[in-house]
PDB file of N, H, CA, C and O in Angstrom:
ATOM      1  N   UNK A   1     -54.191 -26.089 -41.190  1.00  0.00           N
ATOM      2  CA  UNK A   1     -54.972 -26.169 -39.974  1.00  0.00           C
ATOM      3  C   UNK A   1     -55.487 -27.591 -39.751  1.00  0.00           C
ATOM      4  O   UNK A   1     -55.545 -28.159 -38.660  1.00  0.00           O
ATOM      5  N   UNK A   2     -55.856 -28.094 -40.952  1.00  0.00           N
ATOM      6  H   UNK A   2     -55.809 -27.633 -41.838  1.00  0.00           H
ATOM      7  CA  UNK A   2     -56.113 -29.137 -40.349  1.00  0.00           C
ATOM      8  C   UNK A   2     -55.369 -30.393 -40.024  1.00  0.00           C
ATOM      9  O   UNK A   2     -55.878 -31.323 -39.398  1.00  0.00           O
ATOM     10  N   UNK A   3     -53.894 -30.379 -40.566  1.00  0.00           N
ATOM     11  H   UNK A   3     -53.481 -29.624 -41.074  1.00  0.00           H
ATOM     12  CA  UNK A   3     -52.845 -31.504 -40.079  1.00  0.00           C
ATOM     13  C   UNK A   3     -52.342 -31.229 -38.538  1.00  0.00           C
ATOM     14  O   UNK A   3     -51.694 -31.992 -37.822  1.00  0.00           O
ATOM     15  N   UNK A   4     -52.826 -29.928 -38.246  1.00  0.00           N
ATOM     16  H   UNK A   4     -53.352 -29.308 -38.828  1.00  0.00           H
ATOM     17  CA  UNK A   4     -52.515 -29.640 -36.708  1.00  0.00           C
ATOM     18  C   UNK A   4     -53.395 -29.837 -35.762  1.00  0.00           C
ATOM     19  O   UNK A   4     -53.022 -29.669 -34.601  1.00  0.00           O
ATOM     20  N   UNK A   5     -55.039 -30.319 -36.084  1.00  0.00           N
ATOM     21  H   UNK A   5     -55.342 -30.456 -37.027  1.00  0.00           H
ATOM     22  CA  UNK A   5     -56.153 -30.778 -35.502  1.00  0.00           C
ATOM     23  C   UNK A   5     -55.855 -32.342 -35.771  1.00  0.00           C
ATOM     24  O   UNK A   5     -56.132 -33.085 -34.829  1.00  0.00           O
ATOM     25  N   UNK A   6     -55.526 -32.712 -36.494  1.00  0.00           N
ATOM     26  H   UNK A   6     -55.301 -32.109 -37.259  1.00  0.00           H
ATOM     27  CA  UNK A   6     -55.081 -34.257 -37.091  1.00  0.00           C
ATOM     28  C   UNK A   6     -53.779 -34.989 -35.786  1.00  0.00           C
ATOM     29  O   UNK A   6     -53.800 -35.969 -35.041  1.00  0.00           O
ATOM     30  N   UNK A   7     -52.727 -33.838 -36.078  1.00  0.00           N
ATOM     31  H   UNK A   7     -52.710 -33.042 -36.683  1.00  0.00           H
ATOM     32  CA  UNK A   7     -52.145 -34.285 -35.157  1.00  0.00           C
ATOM     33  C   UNK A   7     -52.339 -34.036 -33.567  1.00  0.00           C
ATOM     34  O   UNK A   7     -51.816 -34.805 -32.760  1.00  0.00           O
ATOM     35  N   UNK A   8     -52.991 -33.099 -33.221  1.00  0.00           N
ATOM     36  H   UNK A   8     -53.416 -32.475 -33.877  1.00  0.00           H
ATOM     37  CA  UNK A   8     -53.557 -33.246 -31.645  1.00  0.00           C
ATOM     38  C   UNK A   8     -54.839 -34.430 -31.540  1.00  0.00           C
ATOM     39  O   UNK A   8     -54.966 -35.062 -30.491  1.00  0.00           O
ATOM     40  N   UNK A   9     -55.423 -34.583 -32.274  1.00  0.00           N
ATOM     41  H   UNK A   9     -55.320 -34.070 -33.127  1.00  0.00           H
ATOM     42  CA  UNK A   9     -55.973 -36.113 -31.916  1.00  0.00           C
ATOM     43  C   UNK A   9     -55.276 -36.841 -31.851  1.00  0.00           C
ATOM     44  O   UNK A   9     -55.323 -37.738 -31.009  1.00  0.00           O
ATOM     45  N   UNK A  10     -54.331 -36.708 -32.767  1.00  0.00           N
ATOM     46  H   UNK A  10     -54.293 -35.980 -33.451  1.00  0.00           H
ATOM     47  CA  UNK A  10     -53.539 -38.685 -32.524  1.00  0.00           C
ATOM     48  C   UNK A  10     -52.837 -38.268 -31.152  1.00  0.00           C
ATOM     49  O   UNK A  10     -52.421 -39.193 -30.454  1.00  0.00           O
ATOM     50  N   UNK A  11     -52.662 -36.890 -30.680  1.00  0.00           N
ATOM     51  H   UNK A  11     -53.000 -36.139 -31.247  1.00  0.00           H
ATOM     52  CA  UNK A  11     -51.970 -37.279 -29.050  1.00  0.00           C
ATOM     53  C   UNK A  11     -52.848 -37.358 -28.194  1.00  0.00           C
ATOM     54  O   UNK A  11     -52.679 -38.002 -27.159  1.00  0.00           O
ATOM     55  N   UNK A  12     -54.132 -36.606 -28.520  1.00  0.00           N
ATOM     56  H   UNK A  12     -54.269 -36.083 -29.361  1.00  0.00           H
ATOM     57  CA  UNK A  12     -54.713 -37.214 -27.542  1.00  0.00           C
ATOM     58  C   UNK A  12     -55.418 -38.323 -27.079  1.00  0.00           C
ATOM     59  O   UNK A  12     -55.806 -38.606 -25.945  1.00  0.00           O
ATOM     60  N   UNK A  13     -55.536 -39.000 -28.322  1.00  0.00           N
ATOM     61  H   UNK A  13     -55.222 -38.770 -29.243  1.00  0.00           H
ATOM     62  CA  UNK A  13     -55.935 -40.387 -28.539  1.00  0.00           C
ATOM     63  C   UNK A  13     -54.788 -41.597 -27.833  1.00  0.00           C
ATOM     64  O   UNK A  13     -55.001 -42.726 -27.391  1.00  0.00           O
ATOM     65  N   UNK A  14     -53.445 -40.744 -27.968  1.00  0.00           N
ATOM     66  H   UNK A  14     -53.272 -39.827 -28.328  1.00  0.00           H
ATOM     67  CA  UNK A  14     -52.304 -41.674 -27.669  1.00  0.00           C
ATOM     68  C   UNK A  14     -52.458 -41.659 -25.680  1.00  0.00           C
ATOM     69  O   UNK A  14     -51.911 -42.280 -24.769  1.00  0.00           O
ATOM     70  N   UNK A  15     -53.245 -40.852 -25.752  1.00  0.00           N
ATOM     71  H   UNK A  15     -53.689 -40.348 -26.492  1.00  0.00           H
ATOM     72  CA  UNK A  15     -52.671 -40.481 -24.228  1.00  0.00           C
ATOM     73  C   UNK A  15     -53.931 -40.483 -23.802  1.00  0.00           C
ATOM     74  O   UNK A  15     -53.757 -40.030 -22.671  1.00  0.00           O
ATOM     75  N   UNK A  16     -55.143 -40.679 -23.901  1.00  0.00           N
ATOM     76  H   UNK A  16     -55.284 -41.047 -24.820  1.00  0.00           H
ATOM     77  CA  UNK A  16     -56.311 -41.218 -23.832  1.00  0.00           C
ATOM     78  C   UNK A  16     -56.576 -42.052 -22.320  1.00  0.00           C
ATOM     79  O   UNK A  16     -56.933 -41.839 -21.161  1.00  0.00           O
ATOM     80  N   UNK A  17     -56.227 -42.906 -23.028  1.00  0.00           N
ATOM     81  H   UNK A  17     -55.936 -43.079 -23.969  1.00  0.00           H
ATOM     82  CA  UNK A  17     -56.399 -44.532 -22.164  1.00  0.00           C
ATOM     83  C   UNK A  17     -54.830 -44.926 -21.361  1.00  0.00           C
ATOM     84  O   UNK A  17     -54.274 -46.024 -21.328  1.00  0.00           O
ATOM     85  N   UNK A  18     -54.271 -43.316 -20.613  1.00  0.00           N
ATOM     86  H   UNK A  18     -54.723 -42.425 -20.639  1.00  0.00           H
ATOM     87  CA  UNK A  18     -53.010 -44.052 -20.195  1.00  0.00           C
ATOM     88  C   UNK A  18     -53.418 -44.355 -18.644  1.00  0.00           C
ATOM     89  O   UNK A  18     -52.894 -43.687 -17.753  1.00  0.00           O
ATOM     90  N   UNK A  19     -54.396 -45.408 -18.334  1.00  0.00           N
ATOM     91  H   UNK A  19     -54.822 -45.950 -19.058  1.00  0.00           H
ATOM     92  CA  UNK A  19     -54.466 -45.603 -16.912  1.00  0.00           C
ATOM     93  C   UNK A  19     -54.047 -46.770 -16.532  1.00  0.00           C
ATOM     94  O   UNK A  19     -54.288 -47.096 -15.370  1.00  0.00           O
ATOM     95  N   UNK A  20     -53.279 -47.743 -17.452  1.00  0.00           N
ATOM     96  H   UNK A  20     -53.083 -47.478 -18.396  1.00  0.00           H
ATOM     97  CA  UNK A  20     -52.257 -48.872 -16.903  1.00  0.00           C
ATOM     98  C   UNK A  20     -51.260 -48.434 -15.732  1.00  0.00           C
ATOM     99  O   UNK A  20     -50.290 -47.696 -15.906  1.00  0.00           O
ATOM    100  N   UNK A  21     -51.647 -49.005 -14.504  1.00  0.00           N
ATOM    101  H   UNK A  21     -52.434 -49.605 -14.363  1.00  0.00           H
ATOM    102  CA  UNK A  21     -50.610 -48.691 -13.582  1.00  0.00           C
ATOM    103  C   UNK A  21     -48.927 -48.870 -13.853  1.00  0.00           C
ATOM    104  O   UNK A  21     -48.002 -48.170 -13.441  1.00  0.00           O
ATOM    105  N   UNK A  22     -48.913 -50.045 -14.682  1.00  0.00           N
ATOM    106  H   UNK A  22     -49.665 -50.614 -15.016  1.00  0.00           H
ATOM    107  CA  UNK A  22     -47.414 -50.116 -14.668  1.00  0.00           C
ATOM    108  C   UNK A  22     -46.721 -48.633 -15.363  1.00  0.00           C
ATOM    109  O   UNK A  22     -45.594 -48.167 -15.197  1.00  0.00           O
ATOM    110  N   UNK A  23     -47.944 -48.087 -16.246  1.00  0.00           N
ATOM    111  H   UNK A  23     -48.859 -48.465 -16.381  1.00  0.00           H
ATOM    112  CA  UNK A  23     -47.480 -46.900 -17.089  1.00  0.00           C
ATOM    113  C   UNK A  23     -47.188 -45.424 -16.178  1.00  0.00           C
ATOM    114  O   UNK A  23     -46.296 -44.577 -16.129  1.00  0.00           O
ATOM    115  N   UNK A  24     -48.361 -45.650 -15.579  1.00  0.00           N
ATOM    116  H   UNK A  24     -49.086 -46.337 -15.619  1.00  0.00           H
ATOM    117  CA  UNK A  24     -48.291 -45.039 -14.327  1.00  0.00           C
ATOM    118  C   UNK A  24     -47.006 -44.711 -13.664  1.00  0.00           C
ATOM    119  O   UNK A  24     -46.389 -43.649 -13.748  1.00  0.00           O
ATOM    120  N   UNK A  25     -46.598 -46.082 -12.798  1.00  0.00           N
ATOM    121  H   UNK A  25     -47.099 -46.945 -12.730  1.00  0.00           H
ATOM    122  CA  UNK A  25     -45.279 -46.477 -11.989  1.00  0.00           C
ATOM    123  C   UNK A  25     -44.133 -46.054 -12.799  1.00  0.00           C
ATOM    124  O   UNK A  25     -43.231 -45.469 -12.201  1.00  0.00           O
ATOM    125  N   UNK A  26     -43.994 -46.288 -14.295  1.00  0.00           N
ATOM    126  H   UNK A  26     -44.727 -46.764 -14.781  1.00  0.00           H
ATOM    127  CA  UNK A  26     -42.948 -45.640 -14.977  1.00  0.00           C
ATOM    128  C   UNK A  26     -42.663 -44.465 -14.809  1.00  0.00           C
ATOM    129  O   UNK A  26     -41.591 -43.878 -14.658  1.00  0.00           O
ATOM    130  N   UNK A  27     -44.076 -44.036 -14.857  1.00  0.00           N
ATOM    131  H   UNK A  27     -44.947 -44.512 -14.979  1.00  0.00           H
ATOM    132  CA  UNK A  27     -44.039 -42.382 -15.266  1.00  0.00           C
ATOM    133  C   UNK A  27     -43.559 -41.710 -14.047  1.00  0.00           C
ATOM    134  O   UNK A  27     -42.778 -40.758 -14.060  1.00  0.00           O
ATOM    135  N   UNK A  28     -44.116 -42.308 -12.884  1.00  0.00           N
ATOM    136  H   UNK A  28     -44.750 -43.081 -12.874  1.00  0.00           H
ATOM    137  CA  UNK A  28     -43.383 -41.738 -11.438  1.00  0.00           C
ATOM    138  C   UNK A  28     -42.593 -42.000 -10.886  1.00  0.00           C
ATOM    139  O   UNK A  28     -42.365 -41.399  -9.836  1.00  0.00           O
ATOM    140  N   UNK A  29     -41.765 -43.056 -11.335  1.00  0.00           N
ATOM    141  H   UNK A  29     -41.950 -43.544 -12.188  1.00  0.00           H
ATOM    142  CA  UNK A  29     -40.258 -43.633 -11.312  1.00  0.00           C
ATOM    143  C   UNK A  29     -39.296 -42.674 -12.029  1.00  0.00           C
ATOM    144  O   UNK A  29     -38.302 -42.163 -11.511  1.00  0.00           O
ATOM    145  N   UNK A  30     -39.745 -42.488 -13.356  1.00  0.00           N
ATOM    146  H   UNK A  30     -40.552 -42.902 -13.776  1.00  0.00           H
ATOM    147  CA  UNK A  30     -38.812 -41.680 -14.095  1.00  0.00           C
ATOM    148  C   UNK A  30     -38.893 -40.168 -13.696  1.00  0.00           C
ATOM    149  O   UNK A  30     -37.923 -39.430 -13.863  1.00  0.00           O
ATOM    150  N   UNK A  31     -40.012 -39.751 -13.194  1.00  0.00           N
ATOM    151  H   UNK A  31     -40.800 -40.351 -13.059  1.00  0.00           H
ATOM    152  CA  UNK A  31     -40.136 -38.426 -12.282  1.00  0.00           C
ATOM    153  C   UNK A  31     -39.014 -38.377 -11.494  1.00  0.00           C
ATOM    154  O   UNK A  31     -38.195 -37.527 -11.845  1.00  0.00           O
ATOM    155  N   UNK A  32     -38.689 -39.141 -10.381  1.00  0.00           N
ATOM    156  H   UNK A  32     -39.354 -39.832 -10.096  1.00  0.00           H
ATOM    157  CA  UNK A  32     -38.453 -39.429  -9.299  1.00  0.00           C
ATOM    158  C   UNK A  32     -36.826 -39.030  -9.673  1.00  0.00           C
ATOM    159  O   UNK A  32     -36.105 -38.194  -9.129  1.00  0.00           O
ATOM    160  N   UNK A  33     -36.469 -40.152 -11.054  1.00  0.00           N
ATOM    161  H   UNK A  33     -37.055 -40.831 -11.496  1.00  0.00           H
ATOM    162  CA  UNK A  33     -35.545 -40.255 -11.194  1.00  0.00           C
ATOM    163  C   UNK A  33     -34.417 -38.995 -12.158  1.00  0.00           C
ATOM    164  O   UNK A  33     -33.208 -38.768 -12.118  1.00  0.00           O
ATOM    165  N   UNK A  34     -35.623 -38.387 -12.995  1.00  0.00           N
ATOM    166  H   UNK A  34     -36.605 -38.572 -13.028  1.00  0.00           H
ATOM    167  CA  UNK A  34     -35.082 -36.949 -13.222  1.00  0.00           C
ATOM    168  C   UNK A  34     -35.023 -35.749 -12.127  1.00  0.00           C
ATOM    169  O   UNK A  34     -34.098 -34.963 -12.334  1.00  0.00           O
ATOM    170  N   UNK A  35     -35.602 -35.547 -11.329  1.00  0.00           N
ATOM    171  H   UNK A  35     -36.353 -36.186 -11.161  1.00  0.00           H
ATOM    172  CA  UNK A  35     -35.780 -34.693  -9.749  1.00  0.00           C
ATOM    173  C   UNK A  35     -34.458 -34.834  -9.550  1.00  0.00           C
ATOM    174  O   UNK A  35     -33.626 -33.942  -9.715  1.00  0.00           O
ATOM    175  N   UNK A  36     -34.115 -36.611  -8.983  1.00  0.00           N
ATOM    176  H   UNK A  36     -34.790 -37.336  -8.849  1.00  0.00           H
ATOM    177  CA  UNK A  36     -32.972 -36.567  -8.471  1.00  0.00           C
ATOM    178  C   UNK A  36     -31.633 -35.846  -9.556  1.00  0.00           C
ATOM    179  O   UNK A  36     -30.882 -34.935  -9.207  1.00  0.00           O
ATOM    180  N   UNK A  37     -31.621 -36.433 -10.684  1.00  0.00           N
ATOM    181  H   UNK A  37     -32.231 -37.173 -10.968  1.00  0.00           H
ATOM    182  CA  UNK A  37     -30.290 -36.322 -11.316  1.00  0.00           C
ATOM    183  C   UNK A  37     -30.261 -34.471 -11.309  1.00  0.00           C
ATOM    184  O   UNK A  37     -29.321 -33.721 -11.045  1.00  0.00           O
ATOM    185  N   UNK A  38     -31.153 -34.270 -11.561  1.00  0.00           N
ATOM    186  H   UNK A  38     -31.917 -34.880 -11.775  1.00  0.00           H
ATOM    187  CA  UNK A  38     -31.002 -32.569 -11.868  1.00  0.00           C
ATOM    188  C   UNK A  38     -30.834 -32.064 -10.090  1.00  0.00           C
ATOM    189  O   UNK A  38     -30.146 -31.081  -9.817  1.00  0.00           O
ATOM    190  N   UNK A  39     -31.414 -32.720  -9.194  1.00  0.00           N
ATOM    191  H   UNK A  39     -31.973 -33.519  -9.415  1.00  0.00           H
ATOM    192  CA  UNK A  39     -30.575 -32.049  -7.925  1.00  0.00           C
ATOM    193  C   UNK A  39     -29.243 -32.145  -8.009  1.00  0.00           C
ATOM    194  O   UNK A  39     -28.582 -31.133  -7.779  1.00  0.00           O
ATOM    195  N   UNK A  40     -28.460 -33.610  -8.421  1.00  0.00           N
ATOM    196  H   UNK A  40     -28.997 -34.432  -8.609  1.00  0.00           H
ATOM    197  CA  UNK A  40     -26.951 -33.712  -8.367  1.00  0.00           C
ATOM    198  C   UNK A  40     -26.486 -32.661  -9.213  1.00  0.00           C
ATOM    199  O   UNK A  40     -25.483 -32.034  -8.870  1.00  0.00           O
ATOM    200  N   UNK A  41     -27.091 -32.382 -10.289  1.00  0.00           N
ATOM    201  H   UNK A  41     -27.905 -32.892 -10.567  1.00  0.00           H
ATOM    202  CA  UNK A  41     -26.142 -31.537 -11.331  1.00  0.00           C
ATOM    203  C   UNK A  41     -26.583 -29.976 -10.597  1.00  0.00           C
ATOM    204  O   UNK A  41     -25.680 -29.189 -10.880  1.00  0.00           O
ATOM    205  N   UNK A  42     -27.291 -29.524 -10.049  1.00  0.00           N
ATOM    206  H   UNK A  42     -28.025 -30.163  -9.819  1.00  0.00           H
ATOM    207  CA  UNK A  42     -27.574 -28.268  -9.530  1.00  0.00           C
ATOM    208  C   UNK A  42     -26.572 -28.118  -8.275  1.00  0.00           C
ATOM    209  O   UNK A  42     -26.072 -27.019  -8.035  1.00  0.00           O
ATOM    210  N   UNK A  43     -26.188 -29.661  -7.190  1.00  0.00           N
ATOM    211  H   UNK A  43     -26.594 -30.553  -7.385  1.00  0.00           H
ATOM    212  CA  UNK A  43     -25.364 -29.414  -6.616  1.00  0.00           C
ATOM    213  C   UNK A  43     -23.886 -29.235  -6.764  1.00  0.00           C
ATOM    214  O   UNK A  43     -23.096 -28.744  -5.957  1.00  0.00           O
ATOM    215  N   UNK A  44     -23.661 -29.744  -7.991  1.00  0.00           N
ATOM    216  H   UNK A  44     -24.302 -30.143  -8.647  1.00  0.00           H
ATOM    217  CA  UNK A  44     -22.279 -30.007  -8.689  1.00  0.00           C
ATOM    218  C   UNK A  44     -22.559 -28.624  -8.966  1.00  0.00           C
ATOM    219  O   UNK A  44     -22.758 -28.288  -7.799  1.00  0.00           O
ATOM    220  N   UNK A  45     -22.691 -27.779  -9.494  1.00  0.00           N
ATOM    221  H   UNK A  45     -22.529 -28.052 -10.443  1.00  0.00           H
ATOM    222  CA  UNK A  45     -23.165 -26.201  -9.860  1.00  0.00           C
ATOM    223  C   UNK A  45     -22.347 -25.847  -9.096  1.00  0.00           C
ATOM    224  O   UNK A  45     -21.144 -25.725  -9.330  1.00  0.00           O
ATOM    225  N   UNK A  46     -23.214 -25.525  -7.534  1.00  0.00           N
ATOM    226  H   UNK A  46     -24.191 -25.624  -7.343  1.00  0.00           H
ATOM    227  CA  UNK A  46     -23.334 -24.733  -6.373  1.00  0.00           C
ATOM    228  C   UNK A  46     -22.011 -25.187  -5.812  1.00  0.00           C
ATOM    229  O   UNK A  46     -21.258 -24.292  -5.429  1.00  0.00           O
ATOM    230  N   UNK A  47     -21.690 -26.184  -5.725  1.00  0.00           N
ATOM    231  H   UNK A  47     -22.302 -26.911  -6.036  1.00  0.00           H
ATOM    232  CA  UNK A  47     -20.358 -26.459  -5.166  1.00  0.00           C
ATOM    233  C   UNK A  47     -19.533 -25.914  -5.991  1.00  0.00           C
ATOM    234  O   UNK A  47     -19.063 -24.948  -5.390  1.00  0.00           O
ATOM    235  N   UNK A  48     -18.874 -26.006  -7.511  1.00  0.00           N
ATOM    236  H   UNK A  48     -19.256 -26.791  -8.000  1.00  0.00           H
ATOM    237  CA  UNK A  48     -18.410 -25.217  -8.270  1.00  0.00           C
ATOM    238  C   UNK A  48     -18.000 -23.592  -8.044  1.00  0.00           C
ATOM    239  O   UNK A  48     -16.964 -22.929  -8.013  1.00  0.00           O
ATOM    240  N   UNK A  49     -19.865 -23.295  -7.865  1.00  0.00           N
ATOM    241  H   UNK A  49     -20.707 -23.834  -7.890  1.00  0.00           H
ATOM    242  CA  UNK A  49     -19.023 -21.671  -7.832  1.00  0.00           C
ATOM    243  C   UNK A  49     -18.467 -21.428  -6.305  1.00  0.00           C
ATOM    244  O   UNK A  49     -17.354 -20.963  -6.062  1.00  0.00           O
ATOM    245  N   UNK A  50     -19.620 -21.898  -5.126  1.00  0.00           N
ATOM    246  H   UNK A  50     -20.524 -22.276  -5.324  1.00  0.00           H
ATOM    247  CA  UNK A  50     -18.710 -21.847  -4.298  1.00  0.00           C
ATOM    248  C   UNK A  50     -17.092 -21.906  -3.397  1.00  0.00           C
ATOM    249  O   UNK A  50     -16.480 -21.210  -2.587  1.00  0.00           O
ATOM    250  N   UNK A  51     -16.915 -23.175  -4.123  1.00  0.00           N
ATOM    251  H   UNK A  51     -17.413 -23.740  -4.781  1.00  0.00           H
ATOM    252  CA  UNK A  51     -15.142 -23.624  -4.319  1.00  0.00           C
ATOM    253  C   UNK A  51     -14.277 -22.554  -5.322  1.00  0.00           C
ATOM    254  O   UNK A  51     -13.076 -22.759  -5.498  1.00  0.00           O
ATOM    255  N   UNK A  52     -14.917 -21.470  -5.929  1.00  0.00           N
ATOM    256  H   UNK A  52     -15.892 -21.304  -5.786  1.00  0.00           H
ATOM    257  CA  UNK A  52     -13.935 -20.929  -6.800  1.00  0.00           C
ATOM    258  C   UNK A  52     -13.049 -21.372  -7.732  1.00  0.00           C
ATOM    259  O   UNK A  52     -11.867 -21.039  -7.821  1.00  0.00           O
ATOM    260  N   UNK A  53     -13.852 -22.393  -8.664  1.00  0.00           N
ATOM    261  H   UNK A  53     -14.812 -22.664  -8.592  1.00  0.00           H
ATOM    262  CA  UNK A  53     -13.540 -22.772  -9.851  1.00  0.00           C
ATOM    263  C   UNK A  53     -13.015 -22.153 -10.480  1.00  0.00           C
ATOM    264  O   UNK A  53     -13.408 -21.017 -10.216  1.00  0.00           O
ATOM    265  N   UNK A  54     -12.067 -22.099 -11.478  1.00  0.00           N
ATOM    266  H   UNK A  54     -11.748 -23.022 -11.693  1.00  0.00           H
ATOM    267  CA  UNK A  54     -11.435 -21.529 -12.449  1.00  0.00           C
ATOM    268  C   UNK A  54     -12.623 -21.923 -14.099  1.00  0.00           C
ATOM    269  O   UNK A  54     -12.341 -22.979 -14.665  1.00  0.00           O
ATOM    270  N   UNK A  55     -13.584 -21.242 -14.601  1.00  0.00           N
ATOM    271  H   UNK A  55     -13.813 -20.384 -14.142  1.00  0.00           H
ATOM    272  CA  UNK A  55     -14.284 -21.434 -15.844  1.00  0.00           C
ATOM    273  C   UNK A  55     -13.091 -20.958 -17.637  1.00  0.00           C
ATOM    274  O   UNK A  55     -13.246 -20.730 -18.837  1.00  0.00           O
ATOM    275  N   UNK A  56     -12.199 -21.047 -16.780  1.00  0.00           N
ATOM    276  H   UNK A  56     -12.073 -21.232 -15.805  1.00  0.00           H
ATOM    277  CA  UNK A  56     -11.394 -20.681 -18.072  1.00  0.00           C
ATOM    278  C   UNK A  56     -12.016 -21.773 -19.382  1.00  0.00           C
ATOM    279  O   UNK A  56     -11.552 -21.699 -20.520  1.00  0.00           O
TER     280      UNK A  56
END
């Protein structure tokens, strides 16, 4: 119990003081930028089954 109270301080300690904007801008850049890729692969999906792919 207590290496699992040990380790939620050190994250929350890590994640504490994250109000650097540039950290910020990362963080909502890389948002931005996983949203998109997982729309392409959800449309690559949908087009798939629609077109009647062969999943052999």
């Amino acid at each position: 119990m207590k290496t699992l109270l040990l380790v939620k301080e050190i994250y929350a300690e890590g994640f504490k003081n994250l109000g650097n904007i540039i950290v910020k801008n990362y963080f909502k850049a890389f948002l931005w930028f996983s949203v998109a890729m997982f729309a392409v692969v959800l449309y690559a999906f949908i087009f798939r089954l629609v077109t009647g792919f062969a999943w052999d």
